[in-house]
N, CA, C and O atoms as a Tripos MOL2 file, in Angstrom:
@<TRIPOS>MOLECULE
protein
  188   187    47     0     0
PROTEIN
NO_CHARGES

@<TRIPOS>ATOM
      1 N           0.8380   -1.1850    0.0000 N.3       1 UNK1
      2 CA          0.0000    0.0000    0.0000 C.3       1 UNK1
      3 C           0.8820    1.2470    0.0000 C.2       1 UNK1
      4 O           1.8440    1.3070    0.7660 O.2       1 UNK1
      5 N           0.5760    2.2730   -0.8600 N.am      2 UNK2
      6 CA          1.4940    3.3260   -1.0440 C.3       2 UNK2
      7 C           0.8440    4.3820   -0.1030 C.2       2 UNK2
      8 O          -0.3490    4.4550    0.1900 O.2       2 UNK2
      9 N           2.0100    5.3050    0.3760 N.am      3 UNK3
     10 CA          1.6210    6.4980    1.2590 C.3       3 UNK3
     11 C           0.8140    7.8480    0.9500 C.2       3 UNK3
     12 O           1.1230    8.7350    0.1540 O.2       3 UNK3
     13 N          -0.0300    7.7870    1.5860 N.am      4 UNK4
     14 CA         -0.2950    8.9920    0.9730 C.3       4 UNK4
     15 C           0.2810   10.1020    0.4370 C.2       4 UNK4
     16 O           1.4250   10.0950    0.8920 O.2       4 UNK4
     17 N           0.1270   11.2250   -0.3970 N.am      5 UNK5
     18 CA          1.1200   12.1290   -0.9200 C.3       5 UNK5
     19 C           0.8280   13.4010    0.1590 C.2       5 UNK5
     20 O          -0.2560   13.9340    0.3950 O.2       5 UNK5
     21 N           2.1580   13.7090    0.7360 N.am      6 UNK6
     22 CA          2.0640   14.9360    1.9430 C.3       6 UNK6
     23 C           1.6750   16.1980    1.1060 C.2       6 UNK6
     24 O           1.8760   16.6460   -0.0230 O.2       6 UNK6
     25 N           0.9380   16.5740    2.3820 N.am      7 UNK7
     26 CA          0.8740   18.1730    1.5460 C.3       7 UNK7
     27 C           1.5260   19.0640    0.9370 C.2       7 UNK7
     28 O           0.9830   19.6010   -0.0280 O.2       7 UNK7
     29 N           2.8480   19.4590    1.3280 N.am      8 UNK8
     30 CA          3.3280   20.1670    0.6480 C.3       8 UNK8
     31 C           4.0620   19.4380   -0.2100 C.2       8 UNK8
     32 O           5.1620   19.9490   -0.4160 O.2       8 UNK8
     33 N           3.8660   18.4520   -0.7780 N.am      9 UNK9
     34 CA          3.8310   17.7810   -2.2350 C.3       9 UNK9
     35 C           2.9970   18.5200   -3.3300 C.2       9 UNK9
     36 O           3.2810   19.1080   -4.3730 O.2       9 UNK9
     37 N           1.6380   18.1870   -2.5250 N.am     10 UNK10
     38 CA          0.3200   18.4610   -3.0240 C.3      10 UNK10
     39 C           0.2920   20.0710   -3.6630 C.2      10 UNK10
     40 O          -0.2730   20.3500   -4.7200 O.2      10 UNK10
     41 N           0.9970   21.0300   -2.8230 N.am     11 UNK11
     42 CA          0.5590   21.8410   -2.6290 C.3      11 UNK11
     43 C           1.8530   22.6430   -3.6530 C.2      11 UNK11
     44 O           1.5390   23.7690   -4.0390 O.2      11 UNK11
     45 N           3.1560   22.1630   -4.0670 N.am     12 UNK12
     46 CA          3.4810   22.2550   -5.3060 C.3      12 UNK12
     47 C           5.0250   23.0110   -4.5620 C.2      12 UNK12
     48 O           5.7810   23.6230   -5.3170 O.2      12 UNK12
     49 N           5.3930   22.8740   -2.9180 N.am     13 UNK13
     50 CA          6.5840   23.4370   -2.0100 C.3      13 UNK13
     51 C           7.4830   21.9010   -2.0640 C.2      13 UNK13
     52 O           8.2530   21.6950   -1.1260 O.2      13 UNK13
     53 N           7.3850   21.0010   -3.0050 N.am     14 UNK14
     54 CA          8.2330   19.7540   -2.7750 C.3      14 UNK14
     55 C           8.7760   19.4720   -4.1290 C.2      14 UNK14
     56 O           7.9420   19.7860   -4.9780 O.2      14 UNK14
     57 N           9.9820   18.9460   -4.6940 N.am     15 UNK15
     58 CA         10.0620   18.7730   -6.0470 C.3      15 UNK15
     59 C          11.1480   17.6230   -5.4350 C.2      15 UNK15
     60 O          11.5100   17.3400   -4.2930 O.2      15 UNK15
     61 N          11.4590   17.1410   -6.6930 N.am     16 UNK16
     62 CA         12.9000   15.7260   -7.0700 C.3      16 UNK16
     63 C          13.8720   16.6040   -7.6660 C.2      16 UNK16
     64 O          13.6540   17.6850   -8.2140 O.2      16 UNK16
     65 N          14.9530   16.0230   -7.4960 N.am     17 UNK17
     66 CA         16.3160   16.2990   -7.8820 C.3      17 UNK17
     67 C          16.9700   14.7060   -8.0090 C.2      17 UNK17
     68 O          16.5170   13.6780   -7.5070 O.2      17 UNK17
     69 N          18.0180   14.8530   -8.7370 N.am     18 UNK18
     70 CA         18.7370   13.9020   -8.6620 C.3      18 UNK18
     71 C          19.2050   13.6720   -7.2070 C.2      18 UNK18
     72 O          19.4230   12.4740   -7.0230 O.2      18 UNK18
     73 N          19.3740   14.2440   -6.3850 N.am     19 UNK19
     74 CA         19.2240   14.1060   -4.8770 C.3      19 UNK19
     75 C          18.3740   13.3020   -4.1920 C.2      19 UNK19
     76 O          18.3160   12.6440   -3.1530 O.2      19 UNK19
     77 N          17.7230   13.6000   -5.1640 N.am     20 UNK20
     78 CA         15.6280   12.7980   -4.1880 C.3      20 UNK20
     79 C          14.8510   14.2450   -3.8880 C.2      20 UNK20
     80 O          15.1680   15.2330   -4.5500 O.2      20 UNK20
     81 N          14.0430   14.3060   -3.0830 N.am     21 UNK21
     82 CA         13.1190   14.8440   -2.2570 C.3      21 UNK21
     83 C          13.6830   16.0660   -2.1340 C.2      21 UNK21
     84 O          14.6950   15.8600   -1.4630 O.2      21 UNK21
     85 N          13.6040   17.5240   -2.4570 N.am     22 UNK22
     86 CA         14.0800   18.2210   -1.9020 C.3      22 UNK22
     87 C          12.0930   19.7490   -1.7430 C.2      22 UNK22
     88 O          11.1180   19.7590   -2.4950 O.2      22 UNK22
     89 N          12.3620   20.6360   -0.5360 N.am     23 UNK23
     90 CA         11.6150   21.5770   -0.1280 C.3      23 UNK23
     91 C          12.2010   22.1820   -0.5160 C.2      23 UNK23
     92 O          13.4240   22.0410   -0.5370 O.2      23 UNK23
     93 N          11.2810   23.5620   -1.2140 N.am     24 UNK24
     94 CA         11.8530   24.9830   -1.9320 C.3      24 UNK24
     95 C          11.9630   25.9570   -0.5240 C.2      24 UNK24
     96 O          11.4080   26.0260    0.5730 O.2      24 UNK24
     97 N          13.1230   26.7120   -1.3360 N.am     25 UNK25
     98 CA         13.2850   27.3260   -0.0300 C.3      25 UNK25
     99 C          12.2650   29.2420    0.4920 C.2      25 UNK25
    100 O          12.3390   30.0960    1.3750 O.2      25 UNK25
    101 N          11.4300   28.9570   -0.7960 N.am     26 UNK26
    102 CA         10.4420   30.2100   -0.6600 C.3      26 UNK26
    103 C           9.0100   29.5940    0.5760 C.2      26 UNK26
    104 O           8.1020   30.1930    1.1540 O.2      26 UNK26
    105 N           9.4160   28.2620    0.5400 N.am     27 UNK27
    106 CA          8.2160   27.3040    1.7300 C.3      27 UNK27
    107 C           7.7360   27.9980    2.5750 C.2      27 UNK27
    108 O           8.5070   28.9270    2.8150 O.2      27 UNK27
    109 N           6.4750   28.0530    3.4130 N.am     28 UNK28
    110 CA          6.0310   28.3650    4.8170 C.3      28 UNK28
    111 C           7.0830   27.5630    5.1400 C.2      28 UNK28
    112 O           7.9130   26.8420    4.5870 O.2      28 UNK28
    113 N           6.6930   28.0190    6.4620 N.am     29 UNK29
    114 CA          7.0650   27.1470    7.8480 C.3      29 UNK29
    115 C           6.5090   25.7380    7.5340 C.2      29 UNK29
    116 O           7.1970   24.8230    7.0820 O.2      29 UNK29
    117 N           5.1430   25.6580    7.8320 N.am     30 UNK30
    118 CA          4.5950   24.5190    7.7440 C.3      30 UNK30
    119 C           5.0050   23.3980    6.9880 C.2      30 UNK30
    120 O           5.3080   22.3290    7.5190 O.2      30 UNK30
    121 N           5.0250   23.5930    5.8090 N.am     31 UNK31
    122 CA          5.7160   22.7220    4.5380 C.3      31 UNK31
    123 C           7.1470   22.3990    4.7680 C.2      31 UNK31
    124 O           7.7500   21.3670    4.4750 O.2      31 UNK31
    125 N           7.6310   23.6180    5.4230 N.am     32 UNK32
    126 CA          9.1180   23.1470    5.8780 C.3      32 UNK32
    127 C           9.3300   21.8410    6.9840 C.2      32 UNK32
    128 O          10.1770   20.9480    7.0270 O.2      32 UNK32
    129 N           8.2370   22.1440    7.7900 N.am     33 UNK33
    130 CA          8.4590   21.5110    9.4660 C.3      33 UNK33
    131 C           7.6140   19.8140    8.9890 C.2      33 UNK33
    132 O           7.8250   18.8420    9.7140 O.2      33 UNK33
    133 N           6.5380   19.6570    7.5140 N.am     34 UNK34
    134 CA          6.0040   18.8840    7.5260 C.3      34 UNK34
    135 C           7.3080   17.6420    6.2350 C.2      34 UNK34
    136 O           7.3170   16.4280    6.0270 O.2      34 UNK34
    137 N           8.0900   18.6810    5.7570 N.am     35 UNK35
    138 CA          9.1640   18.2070    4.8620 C.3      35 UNK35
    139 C          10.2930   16.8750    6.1680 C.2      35 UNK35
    140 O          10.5920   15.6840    6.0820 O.2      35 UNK35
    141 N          10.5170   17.7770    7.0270 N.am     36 UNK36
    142 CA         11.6350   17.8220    7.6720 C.3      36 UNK36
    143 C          10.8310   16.6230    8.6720 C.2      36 UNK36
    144 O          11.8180   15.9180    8.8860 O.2      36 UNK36
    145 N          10.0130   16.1260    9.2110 N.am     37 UNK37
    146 CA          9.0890   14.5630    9.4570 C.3      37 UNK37
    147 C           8.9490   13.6390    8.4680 C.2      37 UNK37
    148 O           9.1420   12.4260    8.5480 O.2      37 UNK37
    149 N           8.5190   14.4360    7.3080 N.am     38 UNK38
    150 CA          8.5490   13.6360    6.3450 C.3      38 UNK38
    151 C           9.8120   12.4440    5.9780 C.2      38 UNK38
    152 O          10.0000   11.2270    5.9900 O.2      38 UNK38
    153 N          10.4000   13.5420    5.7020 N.am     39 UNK39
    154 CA         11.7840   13.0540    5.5000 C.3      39 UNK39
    155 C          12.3410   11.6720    6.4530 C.2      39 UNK39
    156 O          12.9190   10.6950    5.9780 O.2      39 UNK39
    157 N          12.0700   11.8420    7.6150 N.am     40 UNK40
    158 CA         13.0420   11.1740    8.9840 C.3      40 UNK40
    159 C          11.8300   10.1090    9.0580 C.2      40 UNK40
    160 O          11.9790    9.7460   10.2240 O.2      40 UNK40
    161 N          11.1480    9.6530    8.7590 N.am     41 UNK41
    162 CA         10.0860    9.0600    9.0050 C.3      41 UNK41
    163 C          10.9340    7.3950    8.2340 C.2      41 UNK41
    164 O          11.0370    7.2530    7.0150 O.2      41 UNK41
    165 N          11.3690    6.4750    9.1140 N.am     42 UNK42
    166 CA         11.2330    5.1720    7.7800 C.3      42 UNK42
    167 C          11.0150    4.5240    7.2370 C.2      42 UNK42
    168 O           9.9440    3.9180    7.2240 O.2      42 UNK42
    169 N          12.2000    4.3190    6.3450 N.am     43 UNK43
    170 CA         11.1930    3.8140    5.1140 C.3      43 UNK43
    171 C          10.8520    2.3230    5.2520 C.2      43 UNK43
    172 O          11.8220    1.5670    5.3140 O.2      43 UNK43
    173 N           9.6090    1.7760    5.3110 N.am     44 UNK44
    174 CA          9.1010    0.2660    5.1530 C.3      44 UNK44
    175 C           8.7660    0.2070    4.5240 C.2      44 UNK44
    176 O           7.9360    0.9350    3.9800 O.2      44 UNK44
    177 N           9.4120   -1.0830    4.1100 N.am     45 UNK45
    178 CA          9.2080   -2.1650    2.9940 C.3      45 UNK45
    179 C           7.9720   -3.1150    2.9040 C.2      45 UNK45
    180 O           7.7690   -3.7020    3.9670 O.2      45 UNK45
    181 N           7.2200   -3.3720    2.0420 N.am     46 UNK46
    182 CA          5.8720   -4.3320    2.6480 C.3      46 UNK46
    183 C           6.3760   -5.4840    2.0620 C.2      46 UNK46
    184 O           7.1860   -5.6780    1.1560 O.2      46 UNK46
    185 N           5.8530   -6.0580    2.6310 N.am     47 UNK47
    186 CA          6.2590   -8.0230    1.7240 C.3      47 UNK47
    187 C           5.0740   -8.2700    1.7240 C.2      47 UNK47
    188 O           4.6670   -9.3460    1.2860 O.2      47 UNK47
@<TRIPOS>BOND
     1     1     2 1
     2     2     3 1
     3     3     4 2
     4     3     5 am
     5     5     6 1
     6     6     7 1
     7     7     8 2
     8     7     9 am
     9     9    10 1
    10    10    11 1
    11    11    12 2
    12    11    13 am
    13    13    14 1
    14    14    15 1
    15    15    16 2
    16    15    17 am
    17    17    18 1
    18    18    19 1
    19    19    20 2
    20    19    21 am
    21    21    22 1
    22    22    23 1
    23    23    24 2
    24    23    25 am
    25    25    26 1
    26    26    27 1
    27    27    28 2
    28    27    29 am
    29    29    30 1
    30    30    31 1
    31    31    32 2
    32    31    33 am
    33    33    34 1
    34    34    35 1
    35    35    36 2
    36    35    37 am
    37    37    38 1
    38    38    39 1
    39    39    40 2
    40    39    41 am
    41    41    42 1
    42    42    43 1
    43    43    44 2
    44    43    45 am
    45    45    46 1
    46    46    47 1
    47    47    48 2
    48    47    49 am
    49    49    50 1
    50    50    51 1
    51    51    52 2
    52    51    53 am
    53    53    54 1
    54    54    55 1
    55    55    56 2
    56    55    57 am
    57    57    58 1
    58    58    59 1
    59    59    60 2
    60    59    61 am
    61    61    62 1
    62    62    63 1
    63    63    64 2
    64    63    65 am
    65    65    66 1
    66    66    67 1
    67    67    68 2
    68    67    69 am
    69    69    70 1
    70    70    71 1
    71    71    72 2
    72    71    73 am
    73    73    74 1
    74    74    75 1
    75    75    76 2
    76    75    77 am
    77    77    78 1
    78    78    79 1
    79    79    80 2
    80    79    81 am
    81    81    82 1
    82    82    83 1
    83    83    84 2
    84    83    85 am
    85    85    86 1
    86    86    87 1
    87    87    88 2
    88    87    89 am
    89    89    90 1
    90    90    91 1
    91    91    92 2
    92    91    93 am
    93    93    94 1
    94    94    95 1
    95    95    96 2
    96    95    97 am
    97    97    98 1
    98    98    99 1
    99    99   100 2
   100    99   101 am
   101   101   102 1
   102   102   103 1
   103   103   104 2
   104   103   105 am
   105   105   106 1
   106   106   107 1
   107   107   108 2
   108   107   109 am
   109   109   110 1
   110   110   111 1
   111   111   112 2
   112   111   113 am
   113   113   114 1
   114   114   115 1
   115   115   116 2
   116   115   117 am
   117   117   118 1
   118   118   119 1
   119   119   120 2
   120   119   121 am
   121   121   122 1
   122   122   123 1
   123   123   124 2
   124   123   125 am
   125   125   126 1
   126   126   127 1
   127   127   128 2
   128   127   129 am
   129   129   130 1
   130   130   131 1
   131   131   132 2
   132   131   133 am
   133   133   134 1
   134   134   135 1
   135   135   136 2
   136   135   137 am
   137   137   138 1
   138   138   139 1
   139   139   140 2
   140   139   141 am
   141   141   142 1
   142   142   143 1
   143   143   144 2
   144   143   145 am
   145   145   146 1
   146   146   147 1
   147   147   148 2
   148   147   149 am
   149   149   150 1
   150   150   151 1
   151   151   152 2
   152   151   153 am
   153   153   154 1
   154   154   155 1
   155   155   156 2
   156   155   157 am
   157   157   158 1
   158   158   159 1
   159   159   160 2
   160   159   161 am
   161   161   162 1
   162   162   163 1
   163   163   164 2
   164   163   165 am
   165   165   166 1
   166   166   167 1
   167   167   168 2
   168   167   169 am
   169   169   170 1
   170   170   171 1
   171   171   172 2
   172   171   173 am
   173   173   174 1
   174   174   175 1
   175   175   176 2
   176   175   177 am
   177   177   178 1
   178   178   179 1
   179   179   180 2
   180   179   181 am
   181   181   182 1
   182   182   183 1
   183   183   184 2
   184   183   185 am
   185   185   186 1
   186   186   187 1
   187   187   188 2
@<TRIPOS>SUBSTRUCTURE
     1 UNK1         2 RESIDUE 1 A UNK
     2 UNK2         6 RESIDUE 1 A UNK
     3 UNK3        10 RESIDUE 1 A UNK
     4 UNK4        14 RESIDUE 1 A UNK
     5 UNK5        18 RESIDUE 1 A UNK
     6 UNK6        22 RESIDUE 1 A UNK
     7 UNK7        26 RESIDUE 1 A UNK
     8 UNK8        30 RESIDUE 1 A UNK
     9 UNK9        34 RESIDUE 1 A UNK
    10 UNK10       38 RESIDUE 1 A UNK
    11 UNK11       42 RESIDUE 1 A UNK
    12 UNK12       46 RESIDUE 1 A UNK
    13 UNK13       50 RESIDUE 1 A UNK
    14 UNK14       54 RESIDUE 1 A UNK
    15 UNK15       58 RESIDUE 1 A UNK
    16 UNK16       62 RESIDUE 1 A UNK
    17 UNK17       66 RESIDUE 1 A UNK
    18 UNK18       70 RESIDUE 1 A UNK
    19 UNK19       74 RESIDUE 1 A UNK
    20 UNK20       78 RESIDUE 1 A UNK
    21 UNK21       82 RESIDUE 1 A UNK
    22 UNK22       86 RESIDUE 1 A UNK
    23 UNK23       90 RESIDUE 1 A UNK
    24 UNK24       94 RESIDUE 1 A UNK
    25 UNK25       98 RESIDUE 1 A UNK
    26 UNK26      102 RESIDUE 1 A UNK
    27 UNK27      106 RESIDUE 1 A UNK
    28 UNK28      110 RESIDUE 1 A UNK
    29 UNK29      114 RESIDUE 1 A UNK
    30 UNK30      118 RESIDUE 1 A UNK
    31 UNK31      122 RESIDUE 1 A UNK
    32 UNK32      126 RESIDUE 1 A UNK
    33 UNK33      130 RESIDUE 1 A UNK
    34 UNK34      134 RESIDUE 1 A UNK
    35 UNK35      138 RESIDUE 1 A UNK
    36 UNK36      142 RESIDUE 1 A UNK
    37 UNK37      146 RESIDUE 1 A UNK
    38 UNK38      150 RESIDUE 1 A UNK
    39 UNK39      154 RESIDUE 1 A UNK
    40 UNK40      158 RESIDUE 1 A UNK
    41 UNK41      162 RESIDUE 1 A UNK
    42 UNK42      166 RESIDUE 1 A UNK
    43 UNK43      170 RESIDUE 1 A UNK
    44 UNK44      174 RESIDUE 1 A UNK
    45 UNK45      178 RESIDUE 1 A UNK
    46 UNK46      182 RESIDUE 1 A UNK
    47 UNK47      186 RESIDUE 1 A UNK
């Protein structure tokens, strides 16, 4: 089952890089503080 997509995905403050995952840095707070959980959260695997 895939994760839901976070808001500030949704909301267009999240993009990819060859890095992975990166938050723009014009972000609220919010999008920042919901990036920065996001992020640290891990990653499981389903079997």
């Amino acid at each position: 089952m895939d994760q839901p997509e976070p808001r500030f995905l949704k909301e267009g403050y999240g993009y990819y890089t060859d890095d992975g995952l990166q938050i723009k840095e014009n972000a609220p707070k919010w999008a920042k503080d919901e990036y920065k959980e996001f992020m640290s959260e891990p990653y499981k695997i389903e079997k």
